[in-house]
KOLZAMAR-97183 format. One record per residue (C-alpha): residue in one letter; chain; x negated, y, z. Coordinates in steps of 0.05 Angstrom, whole numbers, plus 5000, padded with zeros to 4 digits. Layout:
REM KOLZAMAR-97183
+--------+--------+------+------+------+
! residu ! chaine !    x !    y !    z !
+--------+--------+------+------+------+
!      A !      A !    X !    Y !    Z !
...
+--------+--------+------+------+------+
//
This chain:
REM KOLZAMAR-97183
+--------+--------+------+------+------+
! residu ! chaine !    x !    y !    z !
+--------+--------+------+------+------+
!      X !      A ! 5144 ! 6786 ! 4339 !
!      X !      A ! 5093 ! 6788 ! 4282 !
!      X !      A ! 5057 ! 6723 ! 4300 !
!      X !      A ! 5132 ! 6692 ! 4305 !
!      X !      A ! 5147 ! 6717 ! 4237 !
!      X !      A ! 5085 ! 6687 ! 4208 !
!      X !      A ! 5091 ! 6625 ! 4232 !
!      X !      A ! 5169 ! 6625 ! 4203 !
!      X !      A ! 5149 ! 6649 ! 4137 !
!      X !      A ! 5098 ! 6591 ! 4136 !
!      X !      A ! 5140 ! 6535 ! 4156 !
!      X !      A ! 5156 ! 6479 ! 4104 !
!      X !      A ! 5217 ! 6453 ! 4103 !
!      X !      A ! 5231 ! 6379 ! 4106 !
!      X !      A ! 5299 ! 6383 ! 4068 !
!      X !      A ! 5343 ! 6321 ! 4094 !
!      X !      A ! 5392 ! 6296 ! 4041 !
!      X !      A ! 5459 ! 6275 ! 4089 !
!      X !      A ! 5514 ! 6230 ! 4057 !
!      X !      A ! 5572 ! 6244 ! 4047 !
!      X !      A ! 5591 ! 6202 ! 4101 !
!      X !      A ! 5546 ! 6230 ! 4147 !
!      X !      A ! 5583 ! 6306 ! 4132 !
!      X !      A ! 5643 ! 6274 ! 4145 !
!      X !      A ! 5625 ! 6245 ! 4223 !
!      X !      A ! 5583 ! 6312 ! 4233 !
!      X !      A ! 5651 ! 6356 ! 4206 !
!      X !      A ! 5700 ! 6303 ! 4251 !
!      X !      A ! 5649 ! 6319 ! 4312 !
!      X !      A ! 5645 ! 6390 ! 4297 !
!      X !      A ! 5717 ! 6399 ! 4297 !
!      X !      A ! 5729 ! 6361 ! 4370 !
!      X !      A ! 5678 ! 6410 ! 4404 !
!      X !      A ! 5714 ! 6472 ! 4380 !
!      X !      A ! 5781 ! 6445 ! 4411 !
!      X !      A ! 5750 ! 6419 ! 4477 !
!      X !      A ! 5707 ! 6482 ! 4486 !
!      X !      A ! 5768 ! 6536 ! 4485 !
!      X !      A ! 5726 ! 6591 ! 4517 !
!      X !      A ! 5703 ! 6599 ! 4438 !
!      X !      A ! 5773 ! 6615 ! 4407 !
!      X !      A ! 5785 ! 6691 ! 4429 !
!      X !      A ! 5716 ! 6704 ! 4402 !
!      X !      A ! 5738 ! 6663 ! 4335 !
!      X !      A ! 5795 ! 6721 ! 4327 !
!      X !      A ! 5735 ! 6759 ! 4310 !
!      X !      A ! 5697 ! 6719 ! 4265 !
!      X !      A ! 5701 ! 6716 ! 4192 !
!      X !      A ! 5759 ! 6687 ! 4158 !
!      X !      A ! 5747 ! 6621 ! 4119 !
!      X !      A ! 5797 ! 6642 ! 4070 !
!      X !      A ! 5815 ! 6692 ! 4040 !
!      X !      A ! 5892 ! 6724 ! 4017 !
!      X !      A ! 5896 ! 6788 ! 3961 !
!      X !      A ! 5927 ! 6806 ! 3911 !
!      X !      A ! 5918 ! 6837 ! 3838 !
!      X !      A ! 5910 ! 6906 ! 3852 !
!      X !      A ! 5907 ! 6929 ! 3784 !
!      X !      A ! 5972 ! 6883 ! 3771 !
!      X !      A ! 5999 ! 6926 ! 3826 !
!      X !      A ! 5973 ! 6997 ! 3796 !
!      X !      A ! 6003 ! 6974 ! 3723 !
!      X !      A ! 6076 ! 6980 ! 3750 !
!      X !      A ! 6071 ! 7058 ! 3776 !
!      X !      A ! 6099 ! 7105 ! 3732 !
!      X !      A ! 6071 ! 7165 ! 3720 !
!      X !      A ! 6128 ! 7212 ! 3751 !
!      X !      A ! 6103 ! 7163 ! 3811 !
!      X !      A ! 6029 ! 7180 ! 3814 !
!      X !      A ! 6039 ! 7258 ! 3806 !
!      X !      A ! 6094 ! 7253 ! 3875 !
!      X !      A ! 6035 ! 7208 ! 3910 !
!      X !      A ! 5977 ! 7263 ! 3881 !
!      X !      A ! 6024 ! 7320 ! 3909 !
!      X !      A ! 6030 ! 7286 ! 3968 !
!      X !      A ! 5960 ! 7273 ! 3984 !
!      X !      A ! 5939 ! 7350 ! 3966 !
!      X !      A ! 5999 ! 7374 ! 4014 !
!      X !      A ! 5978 ! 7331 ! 4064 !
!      X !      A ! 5907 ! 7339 ! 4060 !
!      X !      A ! 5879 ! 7340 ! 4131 !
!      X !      A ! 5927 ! 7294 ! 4158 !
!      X !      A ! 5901 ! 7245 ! 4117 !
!      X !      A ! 5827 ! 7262 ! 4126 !
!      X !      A ! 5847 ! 7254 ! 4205 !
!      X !      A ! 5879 ! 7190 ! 4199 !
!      X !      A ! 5819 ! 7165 ! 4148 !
!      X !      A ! 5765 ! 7180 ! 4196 !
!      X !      A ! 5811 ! 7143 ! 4250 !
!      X !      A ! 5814 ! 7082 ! 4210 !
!      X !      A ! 5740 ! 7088 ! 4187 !
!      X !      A ! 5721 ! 7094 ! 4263 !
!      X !      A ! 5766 ! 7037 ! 4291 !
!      X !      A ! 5735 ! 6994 ! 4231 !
!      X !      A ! 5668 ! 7014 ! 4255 !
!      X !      A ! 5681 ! 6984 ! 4325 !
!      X !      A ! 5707 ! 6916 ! 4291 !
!      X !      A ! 5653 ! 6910 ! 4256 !
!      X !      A ! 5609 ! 6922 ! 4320 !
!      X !      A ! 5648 ! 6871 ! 4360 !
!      X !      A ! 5652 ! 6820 ! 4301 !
!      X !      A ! 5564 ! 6817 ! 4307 !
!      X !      A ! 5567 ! 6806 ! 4386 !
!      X !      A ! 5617 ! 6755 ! 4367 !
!      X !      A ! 5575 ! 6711 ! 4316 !
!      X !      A ! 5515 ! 6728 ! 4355 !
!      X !      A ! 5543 ! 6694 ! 4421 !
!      X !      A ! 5582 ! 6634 ! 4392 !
!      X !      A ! 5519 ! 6620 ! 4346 !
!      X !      A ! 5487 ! 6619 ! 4426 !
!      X !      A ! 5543 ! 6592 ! 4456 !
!      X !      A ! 5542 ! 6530 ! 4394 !
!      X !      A ! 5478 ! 6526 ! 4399 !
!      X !      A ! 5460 ! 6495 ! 4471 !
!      X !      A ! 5533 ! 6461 ! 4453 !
!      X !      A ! 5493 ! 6418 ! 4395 !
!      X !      A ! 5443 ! 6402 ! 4458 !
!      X !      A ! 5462 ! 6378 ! 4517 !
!      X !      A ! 5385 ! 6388 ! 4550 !
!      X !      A ! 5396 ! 6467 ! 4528 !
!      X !      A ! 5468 ! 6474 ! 4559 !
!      X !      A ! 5482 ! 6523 ! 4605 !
!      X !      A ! 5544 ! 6552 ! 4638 !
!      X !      A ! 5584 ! 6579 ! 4586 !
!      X !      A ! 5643 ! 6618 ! 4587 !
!      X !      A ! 5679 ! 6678 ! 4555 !
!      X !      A ! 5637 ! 6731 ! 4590 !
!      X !      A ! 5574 ! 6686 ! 4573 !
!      X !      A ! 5592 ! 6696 ! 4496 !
!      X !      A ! 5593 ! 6763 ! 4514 !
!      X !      A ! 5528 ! 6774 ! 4541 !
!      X !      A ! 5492 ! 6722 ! 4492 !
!      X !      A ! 5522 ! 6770 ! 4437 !
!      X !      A ! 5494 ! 6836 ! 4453 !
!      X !      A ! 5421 ! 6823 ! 4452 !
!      X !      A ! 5421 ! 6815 ! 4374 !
!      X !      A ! 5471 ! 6865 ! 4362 !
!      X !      A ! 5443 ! 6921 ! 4326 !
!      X !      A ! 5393 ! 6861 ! 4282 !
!      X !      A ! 5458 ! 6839 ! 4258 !
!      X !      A ! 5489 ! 6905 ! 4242 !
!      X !      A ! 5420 ! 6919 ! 4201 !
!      X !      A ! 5425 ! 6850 ! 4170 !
!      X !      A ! 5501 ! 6862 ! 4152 !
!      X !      A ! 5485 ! 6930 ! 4124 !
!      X !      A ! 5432 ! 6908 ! 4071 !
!      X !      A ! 5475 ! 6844 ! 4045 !
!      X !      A ! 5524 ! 6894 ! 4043 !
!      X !      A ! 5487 ! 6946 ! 4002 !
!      X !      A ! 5455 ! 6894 ! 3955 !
!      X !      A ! 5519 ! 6882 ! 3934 !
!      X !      A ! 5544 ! 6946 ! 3933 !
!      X !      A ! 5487 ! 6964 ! 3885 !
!      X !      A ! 5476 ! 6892 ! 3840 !
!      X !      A ! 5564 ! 6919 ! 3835 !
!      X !      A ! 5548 ! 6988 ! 3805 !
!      X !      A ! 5500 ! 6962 ! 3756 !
!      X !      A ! 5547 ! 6906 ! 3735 !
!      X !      A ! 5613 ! 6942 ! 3715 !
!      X !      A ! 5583 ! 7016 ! 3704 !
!      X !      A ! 5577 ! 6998 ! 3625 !
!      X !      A ! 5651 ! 6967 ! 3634 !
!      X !      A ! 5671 ! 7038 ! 3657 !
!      X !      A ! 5639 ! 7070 ! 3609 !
!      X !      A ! 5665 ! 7023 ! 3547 !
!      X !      A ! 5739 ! 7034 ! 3578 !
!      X !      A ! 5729 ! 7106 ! 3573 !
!      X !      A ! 5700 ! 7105 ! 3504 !
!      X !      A ! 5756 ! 7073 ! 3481 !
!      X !      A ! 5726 ! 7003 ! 3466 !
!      X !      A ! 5783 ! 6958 ! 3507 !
!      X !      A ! 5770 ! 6890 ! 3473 !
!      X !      A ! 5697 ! 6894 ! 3485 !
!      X !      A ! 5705 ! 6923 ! 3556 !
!      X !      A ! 5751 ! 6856 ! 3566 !
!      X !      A ! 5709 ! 6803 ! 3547 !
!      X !      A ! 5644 ! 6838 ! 3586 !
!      X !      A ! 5687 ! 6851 ! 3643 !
!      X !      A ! 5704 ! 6777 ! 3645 !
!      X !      A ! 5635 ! 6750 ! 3639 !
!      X !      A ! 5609 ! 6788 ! 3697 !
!      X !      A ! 5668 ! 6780 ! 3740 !
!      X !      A ! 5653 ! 6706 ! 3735 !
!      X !      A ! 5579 ! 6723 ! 3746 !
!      X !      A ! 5588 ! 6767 ! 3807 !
!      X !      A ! 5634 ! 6711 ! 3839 !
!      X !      A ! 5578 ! 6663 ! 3839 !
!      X !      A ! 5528 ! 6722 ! 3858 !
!      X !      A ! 5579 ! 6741 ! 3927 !
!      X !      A ! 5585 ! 6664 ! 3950 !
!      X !      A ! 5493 ! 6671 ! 3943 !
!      X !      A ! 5498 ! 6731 ! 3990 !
!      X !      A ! 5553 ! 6706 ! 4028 !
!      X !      A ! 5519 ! 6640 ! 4043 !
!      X !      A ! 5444 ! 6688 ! 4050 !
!      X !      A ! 5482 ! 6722 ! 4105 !
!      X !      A ! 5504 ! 6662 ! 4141 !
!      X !      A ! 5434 ! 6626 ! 4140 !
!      X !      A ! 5396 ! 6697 ! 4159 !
!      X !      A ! 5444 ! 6709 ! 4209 !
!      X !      A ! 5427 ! 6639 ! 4243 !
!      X !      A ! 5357 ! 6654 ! 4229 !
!      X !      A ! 5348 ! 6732 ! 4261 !
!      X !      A ! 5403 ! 6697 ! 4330 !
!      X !      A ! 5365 ! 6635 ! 4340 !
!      X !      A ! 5301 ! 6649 ! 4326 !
!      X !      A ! 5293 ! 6725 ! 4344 !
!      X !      A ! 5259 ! 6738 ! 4269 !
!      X !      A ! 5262 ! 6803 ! 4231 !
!      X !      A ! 5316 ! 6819 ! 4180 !
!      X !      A ! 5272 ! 6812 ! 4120 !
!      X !      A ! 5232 ! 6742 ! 4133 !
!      X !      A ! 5313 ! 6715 ! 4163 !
!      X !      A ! 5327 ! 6735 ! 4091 !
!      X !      A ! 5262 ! 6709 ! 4054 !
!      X !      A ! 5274 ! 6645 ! 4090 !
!      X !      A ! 5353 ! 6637 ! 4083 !
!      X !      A ! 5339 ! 6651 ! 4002 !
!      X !      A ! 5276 ! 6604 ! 4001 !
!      X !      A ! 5331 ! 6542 ! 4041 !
!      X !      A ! 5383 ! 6555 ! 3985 !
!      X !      A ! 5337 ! 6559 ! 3925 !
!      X !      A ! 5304 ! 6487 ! 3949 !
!      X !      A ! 5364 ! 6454 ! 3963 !
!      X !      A ! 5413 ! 6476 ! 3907 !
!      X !      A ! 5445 ! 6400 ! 3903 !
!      X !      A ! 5453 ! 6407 ! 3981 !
!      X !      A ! 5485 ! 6473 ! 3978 !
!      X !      A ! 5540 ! 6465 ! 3919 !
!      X !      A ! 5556 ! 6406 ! 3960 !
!      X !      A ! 5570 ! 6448 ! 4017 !
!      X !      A ! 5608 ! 6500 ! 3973 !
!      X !      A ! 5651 ! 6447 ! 3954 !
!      X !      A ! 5672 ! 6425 ! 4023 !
!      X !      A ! 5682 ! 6491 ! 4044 !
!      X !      A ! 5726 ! 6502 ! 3994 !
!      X !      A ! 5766 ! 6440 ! 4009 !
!      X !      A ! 5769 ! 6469 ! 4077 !
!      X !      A ! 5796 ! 6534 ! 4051 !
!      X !      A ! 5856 ! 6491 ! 4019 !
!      X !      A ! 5867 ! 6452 ! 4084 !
!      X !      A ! 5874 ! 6509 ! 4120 !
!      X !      A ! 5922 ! 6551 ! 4070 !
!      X !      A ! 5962 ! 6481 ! 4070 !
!      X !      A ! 5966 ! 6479 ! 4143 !
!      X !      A ! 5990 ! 6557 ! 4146 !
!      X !      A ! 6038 ! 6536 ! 4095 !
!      X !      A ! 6064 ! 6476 ! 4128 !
!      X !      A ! 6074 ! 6511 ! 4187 !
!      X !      A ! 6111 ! 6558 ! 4152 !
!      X !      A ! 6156 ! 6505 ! 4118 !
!      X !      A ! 6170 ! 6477 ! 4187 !
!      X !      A ! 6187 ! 6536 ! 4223 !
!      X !      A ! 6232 ! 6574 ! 4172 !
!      X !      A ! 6290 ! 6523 ! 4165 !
!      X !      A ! 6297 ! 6518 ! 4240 !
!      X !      A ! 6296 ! 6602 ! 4243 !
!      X !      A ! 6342 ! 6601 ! 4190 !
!      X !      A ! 6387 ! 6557 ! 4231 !
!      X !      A ! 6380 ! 6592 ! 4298 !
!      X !      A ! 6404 ! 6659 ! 4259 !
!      X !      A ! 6461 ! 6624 ! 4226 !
!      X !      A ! 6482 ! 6603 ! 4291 !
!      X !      A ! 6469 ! 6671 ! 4339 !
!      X !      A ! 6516 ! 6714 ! 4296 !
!      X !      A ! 6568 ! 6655 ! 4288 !
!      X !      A ! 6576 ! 6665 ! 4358 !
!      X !      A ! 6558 ! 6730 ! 4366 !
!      X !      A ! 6575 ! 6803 ! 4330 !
!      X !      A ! 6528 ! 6818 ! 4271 !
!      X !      A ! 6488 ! 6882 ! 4281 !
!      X !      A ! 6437 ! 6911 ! 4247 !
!      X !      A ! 6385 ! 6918 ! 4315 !
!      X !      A ! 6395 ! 6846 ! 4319 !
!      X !      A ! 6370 ! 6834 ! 4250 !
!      X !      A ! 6316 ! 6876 ! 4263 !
!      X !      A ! 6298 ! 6845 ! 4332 !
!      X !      A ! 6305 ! 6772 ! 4298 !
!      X !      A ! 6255 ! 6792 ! 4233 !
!      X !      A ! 6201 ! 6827 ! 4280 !
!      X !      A ! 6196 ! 6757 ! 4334 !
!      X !      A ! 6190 ! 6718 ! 4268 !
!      X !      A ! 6132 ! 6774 ! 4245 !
!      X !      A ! 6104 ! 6754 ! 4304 !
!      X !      A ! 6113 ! 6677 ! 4308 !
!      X !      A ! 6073 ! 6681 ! 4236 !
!      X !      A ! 6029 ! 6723 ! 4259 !
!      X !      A ! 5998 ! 6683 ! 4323 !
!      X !      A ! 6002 ! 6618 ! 4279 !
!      X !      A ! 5951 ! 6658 ! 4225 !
!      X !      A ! 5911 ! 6682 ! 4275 !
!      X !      A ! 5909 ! 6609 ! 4308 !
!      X !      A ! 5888 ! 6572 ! 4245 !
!      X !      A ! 5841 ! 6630 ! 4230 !
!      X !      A ! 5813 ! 6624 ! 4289 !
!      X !      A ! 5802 ! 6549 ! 4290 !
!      X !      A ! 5773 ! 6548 ! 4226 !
!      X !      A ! 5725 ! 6605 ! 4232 !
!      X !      A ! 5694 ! 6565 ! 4296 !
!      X !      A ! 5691 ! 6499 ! 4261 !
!      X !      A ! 5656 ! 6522 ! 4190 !
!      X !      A ! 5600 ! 6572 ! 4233 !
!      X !      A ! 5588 ! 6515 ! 4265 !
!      X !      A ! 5587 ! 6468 ! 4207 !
!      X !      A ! 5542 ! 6518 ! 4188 !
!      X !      A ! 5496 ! 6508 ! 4253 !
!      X !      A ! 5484 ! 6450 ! 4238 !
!      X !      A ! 5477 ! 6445 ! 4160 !
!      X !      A ! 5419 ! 6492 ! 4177 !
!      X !      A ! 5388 ! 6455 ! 4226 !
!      X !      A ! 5396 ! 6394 ! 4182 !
!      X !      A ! 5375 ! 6407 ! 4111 !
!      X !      A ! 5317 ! 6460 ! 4137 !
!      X !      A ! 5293 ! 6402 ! 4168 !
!      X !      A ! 5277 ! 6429 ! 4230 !
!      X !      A ! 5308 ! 6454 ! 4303 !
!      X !      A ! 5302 ! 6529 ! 4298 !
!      X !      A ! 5306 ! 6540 ! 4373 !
!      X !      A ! 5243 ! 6485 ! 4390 !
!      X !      A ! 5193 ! 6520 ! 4341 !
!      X !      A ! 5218 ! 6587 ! 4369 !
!      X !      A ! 5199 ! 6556 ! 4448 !
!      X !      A ! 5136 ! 6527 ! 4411 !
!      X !      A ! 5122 ! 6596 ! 4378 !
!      X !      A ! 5124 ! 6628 ! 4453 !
!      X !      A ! 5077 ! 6576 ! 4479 !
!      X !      A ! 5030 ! 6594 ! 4429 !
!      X !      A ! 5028 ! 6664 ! 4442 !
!      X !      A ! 5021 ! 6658 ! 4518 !
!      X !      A ! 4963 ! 6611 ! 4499 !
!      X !      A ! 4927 ! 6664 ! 4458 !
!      X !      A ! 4943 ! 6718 ! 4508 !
!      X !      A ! 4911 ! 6670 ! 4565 !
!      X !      A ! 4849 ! 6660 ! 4519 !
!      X !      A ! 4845 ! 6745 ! 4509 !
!      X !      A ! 4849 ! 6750 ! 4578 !
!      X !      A ! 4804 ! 6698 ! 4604 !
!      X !      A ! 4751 ! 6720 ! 4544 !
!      X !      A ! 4755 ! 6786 ! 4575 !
!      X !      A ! 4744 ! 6769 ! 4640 !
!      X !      A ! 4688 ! 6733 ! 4630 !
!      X !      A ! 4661 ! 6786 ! 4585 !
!      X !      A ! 4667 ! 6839 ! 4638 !
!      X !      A ! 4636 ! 6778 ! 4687 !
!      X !      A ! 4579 ! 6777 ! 4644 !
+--------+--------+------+------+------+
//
């Protein structure tokens, strides 16, 4: 692992400069293997989202009254250890997402991997994904767990003085910071978000340690700013597609819904049940179309991101890791025979 690690942290990368035409055949290509190769989409469910849908909380907190927030307060103290039970459900149930969602990039990175080459492939399947998956599980969990605390902690230093100006009474002032460092910390989540991606590629493919996945991700980005705003862009333009197609969808199916209610209790008595039983298929007619896009597009940008890595770093991550293993057999052969002829001698 060391002399692996070394040789990583030593490479130089050749950054390649693609076209924008050449993104464009690579994205058209990268999108056909994700539909042929449907053994990838139940994993996808568990991949992250390419876009994102919130909403304003503090918008949100702005309309409760206060006769509101004291019956919620009672509430919560009345219902104390019901709520601590259900909490720790939740918190456990997230847990094993999250521990599913790293077996899940782990594999398909695998599984797109020997895709990109067809001398690599082997039989792949759902279970392969599987098994792929679980050999870098608890690297990824690490990995995930330091992005996750750098920004945790680069978020505490950030808006701590904003707190404090709010309660000291300065509101204008706590504004205008508050603004400046939102737009700073945006920029700051799509680095670690994009540091994650690359390290995560790095520690699967390559079998590194957390910290050199992470020197090297950060040393790609910094080298090949140009190449990587370009990237941000597309992705973004991906994010839009895929909110329009949701949307269209949408658009499409609600008129004819509309239609086939109009026309069921025309014929039929109106009843409350059957309102109910019409609102909760359509729940779940939007639901399996989200999770459908979501899961298309998740496959398609990690493996944009595949080969975007492979591409600008200049270099096929999985030959230097087969050349790194030759070497080492090759200086464990030469300790060995050494030895032997020392003990010969």
């Amino acid at each position: 692992m060391e002399r692996r690690n070394e040789a990583f942290e030593n490479l130089i990368p050749d950054p390649k400069k693609p076209t924008l035409n050449e993104y464009y055949e690579k994205f058209k290509i990268s999108f056909r293997r994700i539909w042929k190769n449907r053994f990838l989409w139940f994993w996808g469910m568990f991949l992250p989202g390419s876009a994102g849908i919130g909403f304003n909380v503090e918008e949100q907190l702005s309309k409760l009254k206060p006769e509101q927030i004291n019956s919620w307060q009672t509430f919560i103290e009345s219902n104390f250890e019901s709520i601590a039970f259900l909490s720790a459900v939740v918190l456990l149930f997230w847990i094993f997402i999250w521990c599913i969602s790293t077996i899940s990039r782990s594999g398909v990175i695998q599984s797109l991997n020997c895709l990109h080459n067809p001398k690599n492939r082997r039989k792949l399947d759902c279970g392969r994904v599987w098994k792929m998956g679980k050999k870098d599980f608890k690297n990824l969990l690490l990995l995930d767990f330091f992005i996750g605390l750098a920004i945790l902690i680069v978020f505490l230093i950030l808006f701590t003085p904003v707190a404090i100006m709010i309660l000291t009474g300065n509101q204008a002032g706590a504004i205008f910071i508050f603004i400046i460092l939102l737009i700073f910390f945006f920029f700051f989540m799509v680095f670690m978000n994009y540091l994650l991606q690359i390290s995560t590629i790095y520690v699967v493919l390559a079998n590194l340690e957390i910290f050199i996945a992470i020197k090297l991700a950060s040393r790609l980005i910094m080298r090949n700013l140009f190449e990587t705003a370009k990237l941000f862009s597309i992705f973004f333009l991906i994010g839009v597609l895929q909110g329009t197609v949701f949307l269209l969808a949408i658009t499409a199916i609600m008129p004819f819904w509309g239609k086939m209610m109009n026309l069921w209790f025309a014929l039929y008595e109106n009843s409350f049940s059957e309102w109910i039983l019409f609102s909760s298929v359509l729940v779940i007619v939007l639901t399996v179309l989200f999770l459908f896009t979501k899961i298309i597009f998740s496959l398609w940008i990690q493996d944009i991101w595949l080969w975007w890595v492979q591409e600008i770093g200049g270099n096929k991550i999985e030959l230097e890791e087969k050349k790194l293993i030759q070497e080492e057999k090759l200086m464990k052969m030469g300790v060995a025979i050494g030895a032997k002829s020392a003990i010969g001698s």
